[in-house]
C-alpha positions in Angstrom: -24.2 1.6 13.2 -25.4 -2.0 12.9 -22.5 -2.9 9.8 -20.0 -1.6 12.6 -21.4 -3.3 15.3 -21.7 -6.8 12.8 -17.6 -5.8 12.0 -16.8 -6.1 15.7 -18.7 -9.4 16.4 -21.4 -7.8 17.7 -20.0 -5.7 20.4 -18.5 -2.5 20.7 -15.7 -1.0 23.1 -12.7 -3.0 23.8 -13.7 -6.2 23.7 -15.8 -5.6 20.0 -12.0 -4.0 18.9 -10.1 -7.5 20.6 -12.4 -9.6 18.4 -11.8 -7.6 15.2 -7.8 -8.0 16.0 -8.3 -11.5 16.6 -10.2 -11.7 13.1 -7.6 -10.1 11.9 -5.0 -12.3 12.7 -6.6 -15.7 11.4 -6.8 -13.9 8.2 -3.2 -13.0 8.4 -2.5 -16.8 9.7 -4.7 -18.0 7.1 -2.9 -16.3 4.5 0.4 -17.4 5.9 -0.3 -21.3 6.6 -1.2 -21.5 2.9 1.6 -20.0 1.8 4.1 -22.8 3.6 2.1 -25.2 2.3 1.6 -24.3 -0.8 5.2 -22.5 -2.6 3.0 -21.3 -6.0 0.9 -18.8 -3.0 3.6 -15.8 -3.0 3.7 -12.3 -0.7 6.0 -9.9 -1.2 6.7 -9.4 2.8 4.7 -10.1 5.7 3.3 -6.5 5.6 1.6 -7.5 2.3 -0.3 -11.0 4.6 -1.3 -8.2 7.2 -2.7 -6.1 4.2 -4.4 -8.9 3.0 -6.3 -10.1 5.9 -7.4 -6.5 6.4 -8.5 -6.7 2.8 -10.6 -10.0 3.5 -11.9 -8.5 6.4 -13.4 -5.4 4.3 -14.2 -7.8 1.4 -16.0 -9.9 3.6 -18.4 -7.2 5.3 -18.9 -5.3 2.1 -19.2 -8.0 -0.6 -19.9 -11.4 0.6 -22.9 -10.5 2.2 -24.3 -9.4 -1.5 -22.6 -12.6 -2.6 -24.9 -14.7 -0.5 -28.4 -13.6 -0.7 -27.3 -14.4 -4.3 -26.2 -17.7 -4.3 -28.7 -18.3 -1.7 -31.0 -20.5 -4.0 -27.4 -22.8 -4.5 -26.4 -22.4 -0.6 -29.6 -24.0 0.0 -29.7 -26.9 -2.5 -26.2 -27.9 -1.2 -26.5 -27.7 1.9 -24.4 -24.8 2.9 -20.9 -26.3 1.3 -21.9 -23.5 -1.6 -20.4 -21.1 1.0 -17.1 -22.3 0.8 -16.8 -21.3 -2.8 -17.8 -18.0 -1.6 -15.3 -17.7 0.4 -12.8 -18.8 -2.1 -14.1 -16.1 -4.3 -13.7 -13.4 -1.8 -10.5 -14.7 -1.4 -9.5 -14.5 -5.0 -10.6 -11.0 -4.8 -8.1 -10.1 -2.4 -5.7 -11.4 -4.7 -6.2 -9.0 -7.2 -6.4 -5.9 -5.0 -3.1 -6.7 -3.2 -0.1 -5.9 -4.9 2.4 -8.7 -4.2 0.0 -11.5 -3.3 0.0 -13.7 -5.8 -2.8 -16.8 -5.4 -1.8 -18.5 -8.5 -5.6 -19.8 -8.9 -9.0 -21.4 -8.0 -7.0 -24.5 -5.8 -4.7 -22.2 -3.9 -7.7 -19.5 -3.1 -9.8 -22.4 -1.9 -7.3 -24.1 0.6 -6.7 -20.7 1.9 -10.5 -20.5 2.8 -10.6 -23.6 4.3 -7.8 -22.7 6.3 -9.5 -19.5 7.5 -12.7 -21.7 8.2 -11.1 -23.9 10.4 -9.2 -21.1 12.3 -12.5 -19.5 12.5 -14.0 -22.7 14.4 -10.9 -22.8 16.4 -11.0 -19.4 17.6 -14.7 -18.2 17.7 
C-alpha cells in the first residue's frame, strides 16, 4: 500500500484522490503549454494530452524512481539539476507510448519538464 499511498501524495480518501487530479492536470497543462509554444510538439486531440499526463503519472511512480537511485552518484555531483534530465527522459518516454504525441526531440521533452516543474512549485 505505501506505492498507492506515495501516488496520492501521501494521503488516501478524498483529498489523496483531489491531489492525484490535481497532478493530473499540470501534466495535462504541462503538455499543453509546450505545445503553444512550441508548433514542432504535436497531439492528435486533447484526449491524447489527458492520456499523456496519465502516462507521466504512471511513468513517474514506476520508472523514475529506478531512474534515480541510478543516476544518483550524477544527481549528487550536480547538485540535483541531474534530475531535470530525468524528467526529460521520462518525458520522452511518454512520447513513444502515446500514439499521436509527437515530441519531436531532446529540446522539446526538456521544456516540457520544466514546464511541469514549475507548475509543480506553483501548485504543491
Amino acid at each position: 500500500m505505501d506505492w498507492l499511498t506515495g501516488l496520492f501524495g501521501g494521503k488516501l480518501g478524498v483529498d489523496g484522490m483531489l491531489t492525484a487530479l490535481l497532478k493530473l492536470l499540470v501534466n495535462t497543462g504541462g503538455f499543453y503549454l509546450t505545445a503553444l509554444l512550441f508548433p514542432g510538439l504535436t497531439y492528435a486531440s486533447p484526449a491524447t494530452l489527458l492520456w499523456a499526463g496519465i502516462v507521466l503519472g504512471v511513468v513517474n511512480i514506476l520508472v523514475r524512481p529506478v531512474l534515480m537511485l541510478l543516476t544518483m552518484p550524477i544527481n549528487i555531483l550536480t547538485f540535483g539539476l541531474f534530475t531535470l534530465v530525468v524528467n526529460t527522459l521520462m518525458v520522452m518516454l511518454t512520447g513513444l507510448l502515446i500514439p499521436g504525441l509527437h515530441i519531436p526531440g531532446f529540446l522539446h521533452a526538456f521544456t516540457v519538464a520544466i514546464i511541469i516543474s514549475l507548475l509543480n512549485v506553483l501548485f504543491f
